[in-house]
DSSP file (Angstrom, degrees, kcal/mol; ACC not computed):
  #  RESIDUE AA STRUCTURE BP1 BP2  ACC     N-H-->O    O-->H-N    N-H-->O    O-->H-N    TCO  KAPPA ALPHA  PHI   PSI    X-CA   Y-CA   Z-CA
    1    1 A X     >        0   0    0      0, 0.0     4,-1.0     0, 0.0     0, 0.0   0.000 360.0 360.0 360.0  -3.0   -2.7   -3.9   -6.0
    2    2 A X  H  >  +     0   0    0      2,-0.2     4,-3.4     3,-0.2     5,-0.2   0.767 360.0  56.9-112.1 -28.7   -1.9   -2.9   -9.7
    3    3 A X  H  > S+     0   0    0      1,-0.2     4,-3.5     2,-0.2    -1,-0.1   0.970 106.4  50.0 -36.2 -64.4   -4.9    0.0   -8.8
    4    4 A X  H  > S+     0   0    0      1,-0.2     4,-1.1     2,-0.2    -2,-0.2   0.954 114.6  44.3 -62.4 -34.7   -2.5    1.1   -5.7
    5    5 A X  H  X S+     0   0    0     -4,-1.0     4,-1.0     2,-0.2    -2,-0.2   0.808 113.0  48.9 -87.3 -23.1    0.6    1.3   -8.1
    6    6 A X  H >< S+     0   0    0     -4,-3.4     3,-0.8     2,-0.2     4,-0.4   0.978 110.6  48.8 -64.1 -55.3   -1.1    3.0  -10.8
    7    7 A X  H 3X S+     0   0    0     -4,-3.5     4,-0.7     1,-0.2    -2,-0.2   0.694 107.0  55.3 -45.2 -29.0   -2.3    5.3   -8.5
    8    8 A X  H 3X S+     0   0    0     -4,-1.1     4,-1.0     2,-0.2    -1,-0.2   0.892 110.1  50.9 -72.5 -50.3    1.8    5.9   -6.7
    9    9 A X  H X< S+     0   0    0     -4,-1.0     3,-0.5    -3,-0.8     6,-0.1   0.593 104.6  55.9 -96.4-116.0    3.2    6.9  -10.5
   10   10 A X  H 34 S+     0   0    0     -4,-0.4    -2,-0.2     1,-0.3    -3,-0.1   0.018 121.0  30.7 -60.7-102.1    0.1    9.5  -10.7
   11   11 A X  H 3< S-     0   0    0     -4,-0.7    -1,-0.3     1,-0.1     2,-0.3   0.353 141.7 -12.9  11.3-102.9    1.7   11.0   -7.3
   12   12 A X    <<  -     0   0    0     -4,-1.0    -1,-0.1    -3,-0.5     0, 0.0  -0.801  48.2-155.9-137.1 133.5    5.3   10.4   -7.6
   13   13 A X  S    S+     0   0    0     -2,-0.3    -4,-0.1     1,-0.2    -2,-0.1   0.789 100.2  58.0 -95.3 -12.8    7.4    8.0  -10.3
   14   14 A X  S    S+     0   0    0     -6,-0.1    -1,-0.2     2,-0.0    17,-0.1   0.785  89.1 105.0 -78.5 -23.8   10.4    7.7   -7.8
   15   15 A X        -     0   0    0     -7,-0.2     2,-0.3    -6,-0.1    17,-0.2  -0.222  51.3-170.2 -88.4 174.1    7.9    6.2   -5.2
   16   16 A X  E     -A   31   0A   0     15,-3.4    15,-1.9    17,-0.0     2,-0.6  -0.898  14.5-138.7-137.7 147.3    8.0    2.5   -4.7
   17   17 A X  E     -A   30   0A   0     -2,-0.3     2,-0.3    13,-0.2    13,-0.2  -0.933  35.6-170.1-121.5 115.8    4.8    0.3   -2.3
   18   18 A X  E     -A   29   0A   0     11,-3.8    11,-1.5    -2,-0.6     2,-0.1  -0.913  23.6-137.8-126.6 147.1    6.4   -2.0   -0.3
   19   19 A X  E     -A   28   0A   0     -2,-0.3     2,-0.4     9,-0.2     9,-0.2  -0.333  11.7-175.1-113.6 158.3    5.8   -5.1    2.0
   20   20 A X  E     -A   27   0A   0      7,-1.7     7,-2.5    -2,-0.1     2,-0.4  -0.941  15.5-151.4-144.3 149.3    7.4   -6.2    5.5
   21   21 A X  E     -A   26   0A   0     -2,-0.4     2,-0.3     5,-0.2     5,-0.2  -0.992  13.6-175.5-154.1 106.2    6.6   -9.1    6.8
   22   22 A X        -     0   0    0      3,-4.4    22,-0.1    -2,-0.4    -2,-0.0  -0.611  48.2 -91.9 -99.3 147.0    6.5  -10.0   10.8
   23   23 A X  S    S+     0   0    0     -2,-0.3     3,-0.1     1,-0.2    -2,-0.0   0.662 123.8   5.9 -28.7 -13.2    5.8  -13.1   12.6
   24   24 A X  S    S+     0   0    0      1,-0.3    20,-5.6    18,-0.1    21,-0.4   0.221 123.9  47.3-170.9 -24.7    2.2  -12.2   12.8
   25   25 A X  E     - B   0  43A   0     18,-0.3    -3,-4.4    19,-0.1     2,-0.6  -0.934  57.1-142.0-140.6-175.8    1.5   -8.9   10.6
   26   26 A X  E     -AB  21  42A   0     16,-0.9    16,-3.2    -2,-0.3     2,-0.6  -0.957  12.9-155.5-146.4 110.3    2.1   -7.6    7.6
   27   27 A X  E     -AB  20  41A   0     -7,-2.5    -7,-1.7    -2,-0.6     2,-0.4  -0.942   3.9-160.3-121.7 127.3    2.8   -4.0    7.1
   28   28 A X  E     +AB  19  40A   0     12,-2.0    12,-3.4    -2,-0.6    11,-1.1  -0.906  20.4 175.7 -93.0 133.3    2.3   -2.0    3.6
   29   29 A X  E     -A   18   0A   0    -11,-1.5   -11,-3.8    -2,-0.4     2,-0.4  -0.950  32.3-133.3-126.0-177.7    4.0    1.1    3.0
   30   30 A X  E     -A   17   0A   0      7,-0.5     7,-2.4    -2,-0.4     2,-0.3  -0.866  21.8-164.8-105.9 132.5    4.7    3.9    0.5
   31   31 A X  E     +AC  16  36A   0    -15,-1.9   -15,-3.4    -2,-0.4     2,-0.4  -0.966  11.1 173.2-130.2 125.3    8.6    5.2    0.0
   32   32 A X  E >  S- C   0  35A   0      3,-2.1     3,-1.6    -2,-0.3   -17,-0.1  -0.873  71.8 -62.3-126.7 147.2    9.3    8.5   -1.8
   33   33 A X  T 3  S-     0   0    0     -2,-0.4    -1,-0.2     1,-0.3   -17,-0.0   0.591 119.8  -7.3  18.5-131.9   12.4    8.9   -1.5
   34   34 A X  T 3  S+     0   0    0     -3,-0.1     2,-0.4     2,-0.0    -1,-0.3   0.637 113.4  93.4 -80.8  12.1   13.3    9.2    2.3
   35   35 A X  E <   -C   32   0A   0     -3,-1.6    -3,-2.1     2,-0.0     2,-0.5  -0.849  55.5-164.7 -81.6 132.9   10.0    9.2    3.4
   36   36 A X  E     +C   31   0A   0     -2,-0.4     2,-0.4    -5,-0.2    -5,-0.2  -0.830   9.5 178.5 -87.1 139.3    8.0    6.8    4.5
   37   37 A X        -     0   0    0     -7,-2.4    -7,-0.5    -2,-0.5     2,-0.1  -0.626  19.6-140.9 179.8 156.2    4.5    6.0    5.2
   38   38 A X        +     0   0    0     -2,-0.4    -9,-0.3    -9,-0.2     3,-0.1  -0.195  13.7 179.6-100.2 143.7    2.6    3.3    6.2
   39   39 A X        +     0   0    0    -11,-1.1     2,-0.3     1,-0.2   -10,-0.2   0.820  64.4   3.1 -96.9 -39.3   -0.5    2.8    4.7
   40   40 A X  E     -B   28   0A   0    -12,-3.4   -12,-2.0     2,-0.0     2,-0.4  -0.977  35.4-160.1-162.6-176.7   -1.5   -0.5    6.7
   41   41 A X  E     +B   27   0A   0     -2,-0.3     2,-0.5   -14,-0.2   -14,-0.2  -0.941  22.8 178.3-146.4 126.8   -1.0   -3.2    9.3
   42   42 A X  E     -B   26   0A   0    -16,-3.2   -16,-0.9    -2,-0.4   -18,-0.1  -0.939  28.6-125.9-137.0 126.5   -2.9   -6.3    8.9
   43   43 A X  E >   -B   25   0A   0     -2,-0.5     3,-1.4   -18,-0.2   -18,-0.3  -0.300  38.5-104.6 -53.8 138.7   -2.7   -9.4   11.2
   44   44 A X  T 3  S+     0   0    0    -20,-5.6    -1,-0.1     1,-0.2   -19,-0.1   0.773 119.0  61.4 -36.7 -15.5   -1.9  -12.7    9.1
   45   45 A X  T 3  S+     0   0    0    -21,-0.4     2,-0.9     2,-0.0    -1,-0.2   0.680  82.6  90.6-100.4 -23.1   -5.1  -14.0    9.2
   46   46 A X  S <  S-     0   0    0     -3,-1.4    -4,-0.1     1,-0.1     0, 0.0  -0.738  73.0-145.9 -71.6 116.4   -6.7  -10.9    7.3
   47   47 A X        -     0   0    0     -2,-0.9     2,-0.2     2,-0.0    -1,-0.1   0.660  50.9 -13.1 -31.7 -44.4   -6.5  -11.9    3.7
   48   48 A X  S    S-     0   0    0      2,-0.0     2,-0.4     0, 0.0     0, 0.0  -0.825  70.2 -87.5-157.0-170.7   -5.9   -9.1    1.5
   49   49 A X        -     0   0    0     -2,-0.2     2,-0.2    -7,-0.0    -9,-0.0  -0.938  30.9-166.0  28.5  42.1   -5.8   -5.6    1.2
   50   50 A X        +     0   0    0     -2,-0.4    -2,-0.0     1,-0.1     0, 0.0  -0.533  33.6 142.3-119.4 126.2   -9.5   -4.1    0.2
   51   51 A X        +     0   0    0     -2,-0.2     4,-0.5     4,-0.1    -1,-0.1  -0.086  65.8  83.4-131.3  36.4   -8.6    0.0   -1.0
   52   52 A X  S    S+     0   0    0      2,-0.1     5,-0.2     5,-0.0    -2,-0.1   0.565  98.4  35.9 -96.6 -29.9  -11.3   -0.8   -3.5
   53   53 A X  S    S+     0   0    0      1,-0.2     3,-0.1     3,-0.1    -3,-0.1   0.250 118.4  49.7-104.0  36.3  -13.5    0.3   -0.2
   54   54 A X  S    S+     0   0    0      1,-0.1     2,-0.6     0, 0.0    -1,-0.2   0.488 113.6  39.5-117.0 -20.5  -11.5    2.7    0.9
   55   55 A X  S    S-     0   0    0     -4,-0.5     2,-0.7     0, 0.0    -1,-0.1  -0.907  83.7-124.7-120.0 153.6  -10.9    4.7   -2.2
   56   56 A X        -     0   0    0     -2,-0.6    -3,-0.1    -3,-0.1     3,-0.1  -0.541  30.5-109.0 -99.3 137.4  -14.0    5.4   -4.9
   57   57 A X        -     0   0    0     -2,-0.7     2,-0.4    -5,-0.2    -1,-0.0  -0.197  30.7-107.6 -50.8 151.8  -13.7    4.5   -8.4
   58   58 A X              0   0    0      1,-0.1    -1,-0.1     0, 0.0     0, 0.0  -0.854 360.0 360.0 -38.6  91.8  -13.3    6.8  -11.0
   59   59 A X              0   0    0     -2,-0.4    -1,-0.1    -3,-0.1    -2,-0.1   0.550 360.0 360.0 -93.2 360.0  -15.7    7.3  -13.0
């Protein structure tokens, strides 16, 4: 995650990655300012998070 927040300050420093948490999923999203947008929605029984295969390393 500290990948996903470095990456949010390149982009914007006001924006902020934030969690909400349902009876059964788990939604990530991105806030700049009054925007939102949601990056994912993962049932409770998914573990984690992966953007290590969704975005390719640097080299």
């Amino acid at each position: 995650m500290d990948g996903l927040h470095a990456r949010l300050k390149a982009i914007a420093k006001d924006g902020e990655i934030r969690e909400y948490v349902m009876s059964h999923y788990l939604l990530l999203y991105a806030r700049f300012d009054a925007t939102i947008y949601l990056l994912s929605i993962r049932h409770h029984r998914q573990l984690s998070f992966d953007f290590q295969s969704l975005w390719a390393a640097k080299p």
